[in-house]
TORPA-4810 file (N, C-alpha, C, O; in nm, 3 decimals):
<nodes>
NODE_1_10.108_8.129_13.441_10.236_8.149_13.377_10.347_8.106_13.473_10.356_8.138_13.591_X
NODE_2_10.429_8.027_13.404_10.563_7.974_13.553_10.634_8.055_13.546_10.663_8.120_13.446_X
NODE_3_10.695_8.067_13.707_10.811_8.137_13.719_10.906_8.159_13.697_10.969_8.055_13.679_X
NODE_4_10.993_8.284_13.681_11.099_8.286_13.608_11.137_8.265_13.448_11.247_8.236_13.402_X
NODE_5_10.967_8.298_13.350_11.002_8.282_13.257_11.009_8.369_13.201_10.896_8.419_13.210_X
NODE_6_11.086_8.451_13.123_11.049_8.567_13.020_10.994_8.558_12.903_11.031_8.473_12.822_X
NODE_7_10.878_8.662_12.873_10.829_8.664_12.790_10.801_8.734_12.710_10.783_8.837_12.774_X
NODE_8_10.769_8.775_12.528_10.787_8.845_12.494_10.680_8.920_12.430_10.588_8.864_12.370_X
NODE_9_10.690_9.030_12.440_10.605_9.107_12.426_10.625_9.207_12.266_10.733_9.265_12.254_X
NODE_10_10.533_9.221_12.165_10.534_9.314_12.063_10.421_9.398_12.033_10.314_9.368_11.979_X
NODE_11_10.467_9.522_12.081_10.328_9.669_12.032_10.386_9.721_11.905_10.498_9.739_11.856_X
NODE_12_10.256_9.740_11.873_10.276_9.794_11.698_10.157_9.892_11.679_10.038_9.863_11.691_X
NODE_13_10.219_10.033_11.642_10.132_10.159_11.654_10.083_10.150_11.520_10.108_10.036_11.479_X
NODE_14_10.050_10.190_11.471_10.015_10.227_11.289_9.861_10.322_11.254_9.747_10.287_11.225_X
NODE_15_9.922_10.442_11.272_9.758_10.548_11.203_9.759_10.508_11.309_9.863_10.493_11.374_X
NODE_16_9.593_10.471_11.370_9.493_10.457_11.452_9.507_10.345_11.540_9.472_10.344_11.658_X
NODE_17_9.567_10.240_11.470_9.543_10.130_11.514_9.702_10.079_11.596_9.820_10.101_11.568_X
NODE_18_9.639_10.011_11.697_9.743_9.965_11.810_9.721_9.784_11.829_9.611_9.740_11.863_X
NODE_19_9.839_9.693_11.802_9.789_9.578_11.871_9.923_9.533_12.026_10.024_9.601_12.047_X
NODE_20_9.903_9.471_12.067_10.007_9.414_12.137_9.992_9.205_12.112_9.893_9.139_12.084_X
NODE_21_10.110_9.169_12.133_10.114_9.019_12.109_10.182_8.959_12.206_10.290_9.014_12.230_X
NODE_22_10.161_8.873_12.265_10.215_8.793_12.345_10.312_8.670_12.338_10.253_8.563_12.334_X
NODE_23_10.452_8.663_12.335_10.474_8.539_12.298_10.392_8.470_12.163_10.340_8.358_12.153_X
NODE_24_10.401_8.571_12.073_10.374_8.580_11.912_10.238_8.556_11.925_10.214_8.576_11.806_X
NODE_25_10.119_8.528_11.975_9.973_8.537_11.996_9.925_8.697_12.009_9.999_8.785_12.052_X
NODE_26_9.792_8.718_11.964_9.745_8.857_11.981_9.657_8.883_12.093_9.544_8.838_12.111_X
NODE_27_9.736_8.974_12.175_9.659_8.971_12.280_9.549_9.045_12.275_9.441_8.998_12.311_X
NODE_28_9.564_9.194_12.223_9.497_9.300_12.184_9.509_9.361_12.090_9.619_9.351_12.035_X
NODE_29_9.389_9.467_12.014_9.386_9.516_11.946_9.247_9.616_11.956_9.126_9.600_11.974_X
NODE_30_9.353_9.746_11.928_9.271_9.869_11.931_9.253_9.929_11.792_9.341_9.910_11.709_X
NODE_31_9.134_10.007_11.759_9.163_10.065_11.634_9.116_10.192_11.605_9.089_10.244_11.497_X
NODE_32_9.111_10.246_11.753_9.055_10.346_11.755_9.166_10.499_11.852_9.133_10.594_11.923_X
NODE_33_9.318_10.438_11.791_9.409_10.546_11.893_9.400_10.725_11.852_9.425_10.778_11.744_X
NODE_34_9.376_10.756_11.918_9.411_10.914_11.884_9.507_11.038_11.926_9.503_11.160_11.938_X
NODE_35_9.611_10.905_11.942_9.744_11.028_11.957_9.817_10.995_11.825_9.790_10.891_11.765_X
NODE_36_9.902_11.075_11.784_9.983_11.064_11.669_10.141_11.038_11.741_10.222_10.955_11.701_X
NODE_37_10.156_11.109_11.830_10.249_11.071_11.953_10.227_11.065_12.074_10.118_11.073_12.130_X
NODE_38_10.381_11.044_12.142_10.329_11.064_12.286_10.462_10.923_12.395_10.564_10.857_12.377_X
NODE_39_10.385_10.947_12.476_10.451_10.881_12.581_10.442_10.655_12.572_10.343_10.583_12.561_X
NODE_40_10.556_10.626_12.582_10.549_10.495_12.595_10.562_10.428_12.758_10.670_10.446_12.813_X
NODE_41_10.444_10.345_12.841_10.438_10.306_12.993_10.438_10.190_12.989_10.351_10.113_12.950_X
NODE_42_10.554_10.167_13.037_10.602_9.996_13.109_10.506_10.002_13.243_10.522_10.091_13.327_X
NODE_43_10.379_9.871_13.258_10.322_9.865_13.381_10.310_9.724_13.419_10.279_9.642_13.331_X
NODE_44_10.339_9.674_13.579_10.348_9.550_13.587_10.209_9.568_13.744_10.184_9.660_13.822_X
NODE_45_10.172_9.473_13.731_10.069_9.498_13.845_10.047_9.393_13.927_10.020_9.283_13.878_X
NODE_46_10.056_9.412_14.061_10.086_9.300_14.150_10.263_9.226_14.201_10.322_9.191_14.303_X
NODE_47_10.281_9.232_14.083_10.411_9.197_14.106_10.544_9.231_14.102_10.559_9.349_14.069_X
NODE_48_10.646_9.171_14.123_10.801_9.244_14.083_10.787_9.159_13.927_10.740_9.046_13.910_X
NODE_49_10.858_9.279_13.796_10.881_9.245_13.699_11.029_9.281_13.668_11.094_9.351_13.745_X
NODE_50_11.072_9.240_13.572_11.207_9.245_13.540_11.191_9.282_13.366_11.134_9.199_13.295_X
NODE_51_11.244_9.407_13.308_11.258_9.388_13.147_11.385_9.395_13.130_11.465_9.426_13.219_X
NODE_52_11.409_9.370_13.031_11.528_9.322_12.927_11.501_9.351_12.803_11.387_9.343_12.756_X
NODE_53_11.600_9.385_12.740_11.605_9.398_12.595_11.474_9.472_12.526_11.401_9.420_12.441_X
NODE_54_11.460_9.610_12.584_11.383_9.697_12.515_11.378_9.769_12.391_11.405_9.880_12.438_X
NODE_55_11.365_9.787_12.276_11.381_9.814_12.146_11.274_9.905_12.134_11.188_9.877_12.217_X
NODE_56_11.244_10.007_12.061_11.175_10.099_12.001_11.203_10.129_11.868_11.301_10.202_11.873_X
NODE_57_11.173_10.114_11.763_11.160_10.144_11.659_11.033_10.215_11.575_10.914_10.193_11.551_X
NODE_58_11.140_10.320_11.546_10.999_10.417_11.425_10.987_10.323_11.306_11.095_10.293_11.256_X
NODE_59_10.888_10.276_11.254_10.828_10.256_11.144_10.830_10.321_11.055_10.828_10.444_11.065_X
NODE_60_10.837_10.234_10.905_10.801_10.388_10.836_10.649_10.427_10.735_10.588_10.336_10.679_X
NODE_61_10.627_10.500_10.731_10.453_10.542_10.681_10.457_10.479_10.538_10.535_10.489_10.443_X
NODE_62_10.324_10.402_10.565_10.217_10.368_10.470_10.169_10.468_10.426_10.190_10.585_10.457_X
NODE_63_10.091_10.415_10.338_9.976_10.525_10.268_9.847_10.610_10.333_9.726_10.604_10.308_X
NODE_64_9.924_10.689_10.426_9.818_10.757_10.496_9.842_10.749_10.669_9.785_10.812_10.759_X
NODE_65_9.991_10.605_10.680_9.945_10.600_10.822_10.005_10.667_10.877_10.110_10.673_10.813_X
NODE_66_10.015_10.746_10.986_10.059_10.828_11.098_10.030_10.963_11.080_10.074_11.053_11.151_X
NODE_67_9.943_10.980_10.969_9.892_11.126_10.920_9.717_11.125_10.923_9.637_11.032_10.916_X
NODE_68_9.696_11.287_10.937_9.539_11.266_10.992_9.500_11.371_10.876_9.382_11.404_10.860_X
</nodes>
């Protein structure tokens, strides 16, 4: 990845399932979460990182999602 570029990042909780995307590609995907809430962790490893323009948004429930 070159330096000095920013890049963007999108997590998306829903029910169970968690993905994250990379510069609009999927990086991951979980489908097995079992918190309903909880804590959100910015982690950079190895290096100095820089964020910008952090957003959080509640969603709003589907048919069933965020309820157990």
């Amino acid at each position: 990845m070159p330096l000095n570029k920013w890049v963007k990042f999108r997590m998306e909780a829903r029910g169970r399932k968690i993905t994250l995307d990379v510069d609009g590609e999927r990086a991951w995907e979980f489908k097995e979460l079992d918190a309903d809430r909880g804590y959100i962790g910015i982690q950079a490893e190895g290096k100095a990182f820089d964020f910008r323009n952090i957003r959080i948004q509640e969603l709003p429930h589907s048919d069933g999602a965020g309820q157990r």
